[in-house]
mmCIF file of the N, C-alpha and C atoms, coordinates in Angstrom:
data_MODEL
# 
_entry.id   MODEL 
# 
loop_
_atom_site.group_PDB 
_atom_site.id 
_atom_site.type_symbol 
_atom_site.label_atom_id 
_atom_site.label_alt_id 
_atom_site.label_comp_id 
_atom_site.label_asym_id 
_atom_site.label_entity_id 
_atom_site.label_seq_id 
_atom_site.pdbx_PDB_ins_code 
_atom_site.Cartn_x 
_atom_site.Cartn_y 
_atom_site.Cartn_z 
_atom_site.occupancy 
_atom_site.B_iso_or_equiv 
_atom_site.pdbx_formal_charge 
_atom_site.auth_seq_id 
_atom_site.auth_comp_id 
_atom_site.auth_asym_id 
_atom_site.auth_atom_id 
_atom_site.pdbx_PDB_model_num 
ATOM 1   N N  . UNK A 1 1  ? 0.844  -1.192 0.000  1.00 0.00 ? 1  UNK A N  1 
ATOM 2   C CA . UNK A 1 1  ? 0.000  0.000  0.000  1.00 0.00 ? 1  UNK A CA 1 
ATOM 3   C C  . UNK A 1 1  ? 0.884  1.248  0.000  1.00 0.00 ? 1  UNK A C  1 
ATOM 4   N N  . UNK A 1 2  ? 0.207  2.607  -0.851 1.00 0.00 ? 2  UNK A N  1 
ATOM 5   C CA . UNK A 1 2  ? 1.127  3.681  -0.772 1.00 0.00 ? 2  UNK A CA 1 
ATOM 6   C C  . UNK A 1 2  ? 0.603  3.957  0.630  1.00 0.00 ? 2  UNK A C  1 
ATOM 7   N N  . UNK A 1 3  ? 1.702  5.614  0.635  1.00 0.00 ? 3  UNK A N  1 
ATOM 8   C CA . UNK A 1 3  ? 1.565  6.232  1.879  1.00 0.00 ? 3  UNK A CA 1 
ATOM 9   C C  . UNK A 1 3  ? 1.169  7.344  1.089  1.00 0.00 ? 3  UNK A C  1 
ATOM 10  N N  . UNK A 1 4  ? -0.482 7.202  1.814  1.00 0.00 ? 4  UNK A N  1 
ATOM 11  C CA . UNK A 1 4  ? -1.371 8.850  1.494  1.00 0.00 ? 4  UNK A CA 1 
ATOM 12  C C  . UNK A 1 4  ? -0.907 9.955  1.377  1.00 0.00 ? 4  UNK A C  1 
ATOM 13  N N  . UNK A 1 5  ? 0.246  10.315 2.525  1.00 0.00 ? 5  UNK A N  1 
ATOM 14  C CA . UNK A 1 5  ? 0.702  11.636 2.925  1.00 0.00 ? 5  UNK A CA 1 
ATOM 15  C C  . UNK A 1 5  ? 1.576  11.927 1.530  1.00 0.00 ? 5  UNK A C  1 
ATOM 16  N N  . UNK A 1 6  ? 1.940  11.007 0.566  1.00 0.00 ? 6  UNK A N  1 
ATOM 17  C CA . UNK A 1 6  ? 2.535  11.165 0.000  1.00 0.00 ? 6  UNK A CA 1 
ATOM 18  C C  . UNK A 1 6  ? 2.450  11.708 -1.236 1.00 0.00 ? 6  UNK A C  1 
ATOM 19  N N  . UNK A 1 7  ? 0.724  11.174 -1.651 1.00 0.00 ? 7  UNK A N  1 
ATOM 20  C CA . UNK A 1 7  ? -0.184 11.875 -2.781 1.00 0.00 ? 7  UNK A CA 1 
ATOM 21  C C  . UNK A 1 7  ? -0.338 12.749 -2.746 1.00 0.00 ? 7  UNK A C  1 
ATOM 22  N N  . UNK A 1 8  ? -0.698 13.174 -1.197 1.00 0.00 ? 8  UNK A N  1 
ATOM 23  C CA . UNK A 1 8  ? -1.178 14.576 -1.072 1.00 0.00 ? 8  UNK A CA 1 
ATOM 24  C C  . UNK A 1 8  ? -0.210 15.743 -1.137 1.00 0.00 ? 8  UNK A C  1 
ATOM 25  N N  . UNK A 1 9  ? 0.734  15.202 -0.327 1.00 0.00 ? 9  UNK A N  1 
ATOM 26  C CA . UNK A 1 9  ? 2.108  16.371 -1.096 1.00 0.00 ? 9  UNK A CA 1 
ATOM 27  C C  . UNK A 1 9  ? 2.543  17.064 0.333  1.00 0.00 ? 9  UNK A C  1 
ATOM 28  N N  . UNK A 1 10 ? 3.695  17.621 0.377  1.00 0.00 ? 10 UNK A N  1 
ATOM 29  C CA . UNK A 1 10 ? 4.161  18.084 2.112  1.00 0.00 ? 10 UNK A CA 1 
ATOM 30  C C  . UNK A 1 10 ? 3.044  19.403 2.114  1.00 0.00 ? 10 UNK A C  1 
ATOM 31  N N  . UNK A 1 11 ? 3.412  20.622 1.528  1.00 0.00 ? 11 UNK A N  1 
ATOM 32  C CA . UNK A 1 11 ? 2.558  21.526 1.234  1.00 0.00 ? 11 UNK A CA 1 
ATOM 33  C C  . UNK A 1 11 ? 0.837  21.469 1.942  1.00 0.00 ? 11 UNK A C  1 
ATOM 34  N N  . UNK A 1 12 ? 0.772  20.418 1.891  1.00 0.00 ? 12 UNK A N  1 
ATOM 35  C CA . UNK A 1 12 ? -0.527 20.362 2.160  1.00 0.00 ? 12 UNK A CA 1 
ATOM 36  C C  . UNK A 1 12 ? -1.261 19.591 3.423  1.00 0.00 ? 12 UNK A C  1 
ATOM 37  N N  . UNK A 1 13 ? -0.075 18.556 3.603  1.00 0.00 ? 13 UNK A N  1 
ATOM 38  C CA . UNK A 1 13 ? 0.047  18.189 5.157  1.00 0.00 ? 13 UNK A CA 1 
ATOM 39  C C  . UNK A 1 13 ? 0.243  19.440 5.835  1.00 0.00 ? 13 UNK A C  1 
ATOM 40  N N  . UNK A 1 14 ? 1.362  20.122 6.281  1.00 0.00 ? 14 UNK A N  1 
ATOM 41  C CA . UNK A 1 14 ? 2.309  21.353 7.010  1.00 0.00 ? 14 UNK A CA 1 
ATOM 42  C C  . UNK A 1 14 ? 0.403  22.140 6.750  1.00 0.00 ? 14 UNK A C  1 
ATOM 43  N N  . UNK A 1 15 ? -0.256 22.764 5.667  1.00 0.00 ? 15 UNK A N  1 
ATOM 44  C CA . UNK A 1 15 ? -1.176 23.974 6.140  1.00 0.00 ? 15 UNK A CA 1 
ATOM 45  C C  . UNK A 1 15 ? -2.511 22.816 6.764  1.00 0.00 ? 15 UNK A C  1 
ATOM 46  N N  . UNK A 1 16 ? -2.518 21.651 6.506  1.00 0.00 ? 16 UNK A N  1 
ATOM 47  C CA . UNK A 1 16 ? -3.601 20.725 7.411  1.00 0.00 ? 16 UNK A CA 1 
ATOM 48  C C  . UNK A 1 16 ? -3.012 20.843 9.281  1.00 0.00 ? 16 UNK A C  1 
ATOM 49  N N  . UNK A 1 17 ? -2.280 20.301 8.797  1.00 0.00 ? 17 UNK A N  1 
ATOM 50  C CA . UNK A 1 17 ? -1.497 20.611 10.248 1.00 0.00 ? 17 UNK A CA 1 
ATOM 51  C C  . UNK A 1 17 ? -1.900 21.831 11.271 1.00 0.00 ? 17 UNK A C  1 
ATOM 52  N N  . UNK A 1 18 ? -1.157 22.739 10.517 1.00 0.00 ? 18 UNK A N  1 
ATOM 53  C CA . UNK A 1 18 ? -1.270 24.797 10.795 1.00 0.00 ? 18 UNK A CA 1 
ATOM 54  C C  . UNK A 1 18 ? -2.657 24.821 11.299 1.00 0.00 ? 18 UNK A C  1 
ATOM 55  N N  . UNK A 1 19 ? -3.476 24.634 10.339 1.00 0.00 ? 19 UNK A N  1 
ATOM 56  C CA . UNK A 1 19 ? -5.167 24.733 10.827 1.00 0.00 ? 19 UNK A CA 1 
ATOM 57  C C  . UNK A 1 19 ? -5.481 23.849 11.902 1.00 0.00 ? 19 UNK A C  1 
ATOM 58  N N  . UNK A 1 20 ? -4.923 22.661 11.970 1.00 0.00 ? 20 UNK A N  1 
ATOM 59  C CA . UNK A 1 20 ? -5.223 22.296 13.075 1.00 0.00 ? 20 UNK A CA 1 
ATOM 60  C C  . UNK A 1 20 ? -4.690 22.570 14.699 1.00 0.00 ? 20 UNK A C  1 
ATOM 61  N N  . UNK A 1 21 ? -3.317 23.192 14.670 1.00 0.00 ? 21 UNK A N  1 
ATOM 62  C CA . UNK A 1 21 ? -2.950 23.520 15.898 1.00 0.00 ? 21 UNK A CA 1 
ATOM 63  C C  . UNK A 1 21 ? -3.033 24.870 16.193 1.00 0.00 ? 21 UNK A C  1 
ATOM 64  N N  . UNK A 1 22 ? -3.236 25.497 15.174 1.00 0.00 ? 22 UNK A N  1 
ATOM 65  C CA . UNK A 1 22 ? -3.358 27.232 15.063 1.00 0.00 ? 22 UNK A CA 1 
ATOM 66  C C  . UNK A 1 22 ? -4.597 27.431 16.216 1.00 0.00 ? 22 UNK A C  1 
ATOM 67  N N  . UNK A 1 23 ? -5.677 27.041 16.684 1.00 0.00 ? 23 UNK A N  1 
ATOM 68  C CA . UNK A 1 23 ? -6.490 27.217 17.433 1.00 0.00 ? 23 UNK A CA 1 
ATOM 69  C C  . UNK A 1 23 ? -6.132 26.897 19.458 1.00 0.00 ? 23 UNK A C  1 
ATOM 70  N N  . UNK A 1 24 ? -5.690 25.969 19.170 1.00 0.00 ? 24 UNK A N  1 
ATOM 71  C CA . UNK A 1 24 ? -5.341 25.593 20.312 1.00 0.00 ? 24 UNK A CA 1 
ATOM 72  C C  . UNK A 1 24 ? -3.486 26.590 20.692 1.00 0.00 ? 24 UNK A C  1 
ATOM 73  N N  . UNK A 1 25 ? -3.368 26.973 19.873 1.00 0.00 ? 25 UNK A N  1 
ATOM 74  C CA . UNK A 1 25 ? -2.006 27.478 20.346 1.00 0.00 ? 25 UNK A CA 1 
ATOM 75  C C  . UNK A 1 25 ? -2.093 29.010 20.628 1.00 0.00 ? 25 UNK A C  1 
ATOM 76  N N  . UNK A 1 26 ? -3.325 29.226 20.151 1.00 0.00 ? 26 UNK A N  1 
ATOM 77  C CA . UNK A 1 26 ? -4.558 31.064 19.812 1.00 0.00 ? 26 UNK A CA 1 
ATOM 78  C C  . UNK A 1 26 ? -4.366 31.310 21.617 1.00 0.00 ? 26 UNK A C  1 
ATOM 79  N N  . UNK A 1 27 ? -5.146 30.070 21.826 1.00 0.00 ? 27 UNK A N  1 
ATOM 80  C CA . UNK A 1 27 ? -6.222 29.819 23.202 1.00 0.00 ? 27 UNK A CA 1 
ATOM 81  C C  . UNK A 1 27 ? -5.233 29.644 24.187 1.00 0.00 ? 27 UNK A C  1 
ATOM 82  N N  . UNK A 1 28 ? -3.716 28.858 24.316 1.00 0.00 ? 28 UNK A N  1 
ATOM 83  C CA . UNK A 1 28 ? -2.569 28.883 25.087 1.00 0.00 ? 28 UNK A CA 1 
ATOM 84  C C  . UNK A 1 28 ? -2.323 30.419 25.586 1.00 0.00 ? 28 UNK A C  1 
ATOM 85  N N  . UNK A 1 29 ? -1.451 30.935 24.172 1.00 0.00 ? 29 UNK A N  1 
ATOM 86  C CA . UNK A 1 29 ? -1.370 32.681 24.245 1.00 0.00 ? 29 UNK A CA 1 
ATOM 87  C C  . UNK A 1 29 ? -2.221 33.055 24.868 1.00 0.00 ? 29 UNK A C  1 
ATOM 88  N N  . UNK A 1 30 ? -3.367 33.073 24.900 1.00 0.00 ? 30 UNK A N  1 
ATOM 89  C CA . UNK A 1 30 ? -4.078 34.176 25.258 1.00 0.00 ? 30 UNK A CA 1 
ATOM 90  C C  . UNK A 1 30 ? -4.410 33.817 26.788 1.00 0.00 ? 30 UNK A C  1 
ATOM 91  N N  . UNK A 1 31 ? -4.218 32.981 26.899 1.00 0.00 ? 31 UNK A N  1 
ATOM 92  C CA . UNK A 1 31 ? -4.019 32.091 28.605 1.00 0.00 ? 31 UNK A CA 1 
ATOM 93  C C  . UNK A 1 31 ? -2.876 33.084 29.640 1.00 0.00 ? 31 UNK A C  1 
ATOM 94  N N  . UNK A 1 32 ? -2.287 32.546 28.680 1.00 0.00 ? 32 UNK A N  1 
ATOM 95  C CA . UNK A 1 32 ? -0.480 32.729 29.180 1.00 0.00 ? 32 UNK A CA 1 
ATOM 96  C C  . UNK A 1 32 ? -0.270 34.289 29.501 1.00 0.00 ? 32 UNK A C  1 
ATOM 97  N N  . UNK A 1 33 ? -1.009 35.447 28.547 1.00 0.00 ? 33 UNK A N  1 
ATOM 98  C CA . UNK A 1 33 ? -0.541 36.944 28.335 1.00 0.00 ? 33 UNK A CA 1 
ATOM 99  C C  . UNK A 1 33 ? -2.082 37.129 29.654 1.00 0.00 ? 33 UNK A C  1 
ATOM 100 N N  . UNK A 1 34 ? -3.078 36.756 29.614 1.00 0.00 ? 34 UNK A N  1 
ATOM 101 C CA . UNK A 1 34 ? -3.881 36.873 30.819 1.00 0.00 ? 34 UNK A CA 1 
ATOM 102 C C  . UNK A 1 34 ? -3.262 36.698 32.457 1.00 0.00 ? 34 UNK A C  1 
ATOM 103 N N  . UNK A 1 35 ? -2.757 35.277 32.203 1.00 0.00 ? 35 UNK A N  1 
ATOM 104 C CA . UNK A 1 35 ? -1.906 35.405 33.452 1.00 0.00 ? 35 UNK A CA 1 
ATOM 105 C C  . UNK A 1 35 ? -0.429 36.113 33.541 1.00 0.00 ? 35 UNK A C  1 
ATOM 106 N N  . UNK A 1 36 ? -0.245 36.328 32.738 1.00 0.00 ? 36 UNK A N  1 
ATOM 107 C CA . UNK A 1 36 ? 0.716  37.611 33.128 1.00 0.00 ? 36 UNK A CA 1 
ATOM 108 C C  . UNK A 1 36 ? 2.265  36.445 32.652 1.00 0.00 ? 36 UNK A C  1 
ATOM 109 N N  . UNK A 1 37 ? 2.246  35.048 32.449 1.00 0.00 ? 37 UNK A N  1 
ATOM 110 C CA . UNK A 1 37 ? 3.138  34.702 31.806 1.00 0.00 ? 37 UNK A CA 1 
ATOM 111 C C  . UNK A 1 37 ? 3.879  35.290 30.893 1.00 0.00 ? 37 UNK A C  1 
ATOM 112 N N  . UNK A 1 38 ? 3.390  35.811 29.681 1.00 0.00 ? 38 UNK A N  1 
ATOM 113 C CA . UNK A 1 38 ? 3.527  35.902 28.193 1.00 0.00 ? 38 UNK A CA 1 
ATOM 114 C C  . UNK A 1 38 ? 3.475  37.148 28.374 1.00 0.00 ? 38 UNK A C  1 
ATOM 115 N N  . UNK A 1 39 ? 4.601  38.216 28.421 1.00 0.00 ? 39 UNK A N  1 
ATOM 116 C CA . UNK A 1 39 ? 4.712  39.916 28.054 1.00 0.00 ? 39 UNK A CA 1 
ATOM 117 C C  . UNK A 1 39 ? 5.039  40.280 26.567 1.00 0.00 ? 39 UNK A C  1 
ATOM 118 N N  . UNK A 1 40 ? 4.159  41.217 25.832 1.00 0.00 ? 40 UNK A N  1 
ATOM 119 C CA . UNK A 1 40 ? 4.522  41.329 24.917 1.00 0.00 ? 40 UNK A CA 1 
ATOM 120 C C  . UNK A 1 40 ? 5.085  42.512 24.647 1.00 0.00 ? 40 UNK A C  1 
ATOM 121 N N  . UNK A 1 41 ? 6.526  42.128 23.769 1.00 0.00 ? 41 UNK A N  1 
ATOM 122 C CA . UNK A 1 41 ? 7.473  43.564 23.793 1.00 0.00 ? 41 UNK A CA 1 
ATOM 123 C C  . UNK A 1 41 ? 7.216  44.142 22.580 1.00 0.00 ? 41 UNK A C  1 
ATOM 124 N N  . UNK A 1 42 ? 7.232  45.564 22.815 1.00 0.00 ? 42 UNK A N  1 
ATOM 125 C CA . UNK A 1 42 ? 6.933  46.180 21.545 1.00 0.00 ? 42 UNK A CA 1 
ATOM 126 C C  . UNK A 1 42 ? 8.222  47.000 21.230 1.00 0.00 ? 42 UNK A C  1 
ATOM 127 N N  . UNK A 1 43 ? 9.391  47.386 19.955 1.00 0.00 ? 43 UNK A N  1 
ATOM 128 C CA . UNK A 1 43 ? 10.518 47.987 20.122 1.00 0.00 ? 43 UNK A CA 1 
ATOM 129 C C  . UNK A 1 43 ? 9.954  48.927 19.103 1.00 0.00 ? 43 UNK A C  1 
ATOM 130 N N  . UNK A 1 44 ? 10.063 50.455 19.177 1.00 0.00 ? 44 UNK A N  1 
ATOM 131 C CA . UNK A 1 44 ? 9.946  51.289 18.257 1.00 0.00 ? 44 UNK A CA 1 
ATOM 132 C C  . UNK A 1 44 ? 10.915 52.050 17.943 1.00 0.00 ? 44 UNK A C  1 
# 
């Protein structure tokens, strides 16, 4: 048997991927900068 991932192409695994952890990693941040973990620096 082939390997699916392989038809489909890297390109397209990597943005399946992205969409899938992009939400849960949203919801971490915004955890993290609430509790005062996560400071965000701004340099001008």
């Amino acid at each position: 048997m082939s390997n699916p991932m392989v038809a489909v192409g890297p390109d397209a695994v990597v943005g399946a991927v992205v969409r899938l952890l992009t939400p849960p990693l949203c919801e971490l941040y915004a955890v993290l900068m609430r509790a005062g973990v996560v400071v965000v620096v701004v340099d001008d």
